[in-house]
Every structure is written in structure tokens, then in C-alpha cells.
Backbone as a ProteinNet text record, in pm:
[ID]
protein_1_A
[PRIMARY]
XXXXXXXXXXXXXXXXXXXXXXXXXXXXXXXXXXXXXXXXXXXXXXXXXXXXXXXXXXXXXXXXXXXX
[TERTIARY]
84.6	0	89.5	48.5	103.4	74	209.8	190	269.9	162	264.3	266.3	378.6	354.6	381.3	289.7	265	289.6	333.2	333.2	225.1	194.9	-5.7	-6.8	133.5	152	106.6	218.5	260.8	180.7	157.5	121.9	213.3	364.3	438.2	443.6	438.8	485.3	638.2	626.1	770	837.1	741.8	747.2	695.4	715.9	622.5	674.5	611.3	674.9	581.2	595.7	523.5	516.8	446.4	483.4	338.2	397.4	278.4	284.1	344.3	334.5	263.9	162.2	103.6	58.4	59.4	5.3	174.1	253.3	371	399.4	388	445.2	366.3	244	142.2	168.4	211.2	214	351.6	452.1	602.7	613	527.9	465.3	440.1	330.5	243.6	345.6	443	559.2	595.4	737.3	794	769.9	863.9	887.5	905.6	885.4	966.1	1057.2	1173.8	1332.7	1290.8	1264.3	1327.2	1415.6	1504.8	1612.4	1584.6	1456.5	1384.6	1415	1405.8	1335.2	1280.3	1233.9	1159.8	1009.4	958	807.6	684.8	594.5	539.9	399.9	327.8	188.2	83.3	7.7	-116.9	-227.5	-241.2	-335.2	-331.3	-415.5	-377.3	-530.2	-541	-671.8	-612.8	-733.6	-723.3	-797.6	-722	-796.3	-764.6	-903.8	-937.4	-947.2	-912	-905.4	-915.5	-967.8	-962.7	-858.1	-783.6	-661.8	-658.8	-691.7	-727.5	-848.4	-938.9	-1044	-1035.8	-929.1	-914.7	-899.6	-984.1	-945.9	-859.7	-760	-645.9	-650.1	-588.1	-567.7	-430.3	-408.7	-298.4	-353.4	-245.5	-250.4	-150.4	-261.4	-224.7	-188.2	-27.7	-0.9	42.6	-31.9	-2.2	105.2	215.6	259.3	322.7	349.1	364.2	520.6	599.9	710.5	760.1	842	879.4	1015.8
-117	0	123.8	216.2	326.7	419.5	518.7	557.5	723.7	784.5	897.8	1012.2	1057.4	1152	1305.6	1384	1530	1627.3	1737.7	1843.3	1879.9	1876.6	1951.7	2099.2	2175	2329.2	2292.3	2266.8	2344.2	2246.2	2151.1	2043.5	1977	1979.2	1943.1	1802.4	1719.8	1569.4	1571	1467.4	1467.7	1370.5	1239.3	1121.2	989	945.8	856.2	693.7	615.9	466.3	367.6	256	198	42.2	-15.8	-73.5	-207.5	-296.3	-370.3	-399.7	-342.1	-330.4	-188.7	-173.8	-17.4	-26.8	-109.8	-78.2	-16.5	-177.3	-103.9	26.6	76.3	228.1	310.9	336.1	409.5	405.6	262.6	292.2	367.5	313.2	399.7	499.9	579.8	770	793.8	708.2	788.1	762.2	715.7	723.8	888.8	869.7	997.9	1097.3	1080.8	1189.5	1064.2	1107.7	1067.5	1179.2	1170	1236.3	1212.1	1308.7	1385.9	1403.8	1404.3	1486	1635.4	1652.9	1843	1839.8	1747.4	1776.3	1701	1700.3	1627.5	1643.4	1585.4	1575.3	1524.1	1526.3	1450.7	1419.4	1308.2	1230.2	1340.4	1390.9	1481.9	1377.1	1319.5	1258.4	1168.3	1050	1000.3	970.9	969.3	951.4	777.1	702.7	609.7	661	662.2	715	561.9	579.4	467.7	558	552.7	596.1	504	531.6	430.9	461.1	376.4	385.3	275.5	347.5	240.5	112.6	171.4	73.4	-2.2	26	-76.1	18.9	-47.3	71.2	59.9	124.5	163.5	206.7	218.7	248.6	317.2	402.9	492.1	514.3	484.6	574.2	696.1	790	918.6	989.8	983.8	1018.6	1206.3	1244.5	1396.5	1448.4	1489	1544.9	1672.6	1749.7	1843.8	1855.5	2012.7	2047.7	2048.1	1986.6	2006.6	2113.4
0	0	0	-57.8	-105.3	31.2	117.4	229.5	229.7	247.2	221	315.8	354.8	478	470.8	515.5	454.5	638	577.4	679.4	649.8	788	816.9	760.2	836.6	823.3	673.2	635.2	486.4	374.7	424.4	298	188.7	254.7	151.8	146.4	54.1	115.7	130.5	260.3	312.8	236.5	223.6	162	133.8	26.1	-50.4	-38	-6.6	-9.9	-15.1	-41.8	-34.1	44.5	107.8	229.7	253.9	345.2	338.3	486.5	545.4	700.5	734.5	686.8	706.5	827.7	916.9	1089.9	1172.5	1120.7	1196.2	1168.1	1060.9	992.5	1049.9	1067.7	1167.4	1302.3	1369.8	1519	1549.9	1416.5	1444.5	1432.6	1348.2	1334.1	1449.3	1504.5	1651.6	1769	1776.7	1881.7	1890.8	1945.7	1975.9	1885.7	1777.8	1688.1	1546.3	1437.3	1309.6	1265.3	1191.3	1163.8	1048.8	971.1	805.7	733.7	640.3	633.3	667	653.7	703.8	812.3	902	1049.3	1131.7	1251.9	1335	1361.8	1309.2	1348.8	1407.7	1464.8	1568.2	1475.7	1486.3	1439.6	1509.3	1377	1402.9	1390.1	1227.1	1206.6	1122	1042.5	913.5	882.9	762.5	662.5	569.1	584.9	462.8	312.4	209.3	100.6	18.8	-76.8	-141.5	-285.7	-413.9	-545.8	-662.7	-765.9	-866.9	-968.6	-1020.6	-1115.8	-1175.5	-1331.7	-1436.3	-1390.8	-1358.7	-1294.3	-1217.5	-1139.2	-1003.7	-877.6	-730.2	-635.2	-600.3	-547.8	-459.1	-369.6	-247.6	-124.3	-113.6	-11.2	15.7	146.2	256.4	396.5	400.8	454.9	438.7	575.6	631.9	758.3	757.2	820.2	855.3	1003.8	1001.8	1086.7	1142.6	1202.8	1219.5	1263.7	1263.6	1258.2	1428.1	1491.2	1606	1643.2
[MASK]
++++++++++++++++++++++++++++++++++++++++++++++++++++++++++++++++++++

């Protein structure tokens, strides 16, 4: 699943990957902090989005965090 993590402020994506451990990768966001090459940031929120591409749905978890 496609996982991508955005600054709340600014909306930039920080970064894109793709992963099939999407729980571990969520509970390891909502820990301390996650490290950037930007920066340090702490778990605001995440959205599951579901999209269609080329007639099939897709899924992407969408982790939001903020600038510490």
C-alpha cells in the first residue's frame, strides 16, 4: 500500500513509499517523533484514502505530521 507523509503546516509531502506493514508504519509515526532529512516531526493525524486507477481501487494511507 502506497503511504505517504505530509506536513499539516505546509502540505508538503515529506514522503512517498510503499509498504505492506502499514500498521507497523502508523504505530512507528504515533511514537515519539519521526526524523526527516527536514526535520523532526510529531503524528497529528492520518486519513485512509481509497481511489480508482485504471479501474481498479487503490488504497494509500495518508499520515499527517507536524514540525517540532
Amino acid at each position: 500500500m502506497n503511504v505517504i507523509f505530509i506536513d499539516s503546516y505546509s502540505g508538503e509531502e515529506l514522503l512517498h513509499m510503499v509498504s505492506q506493514d502499514v500498521a507497523g508504519i502508523l504505530a512507528a509515526a504515533q511514537g515519539e517523533s519521526v526524523t526527516f532529512p527536514v526535520g523532526h516531526f510529531k503524528y497529528e493525524f492520518h486519513n485512509l484514502d481509497f481511489y480508482e486507477d485504471n479501474g481498479q481501487i487503490r488504497q494509500e494511507l495518508v499520515i499527517y505530521v507536524k514540525k517540532i
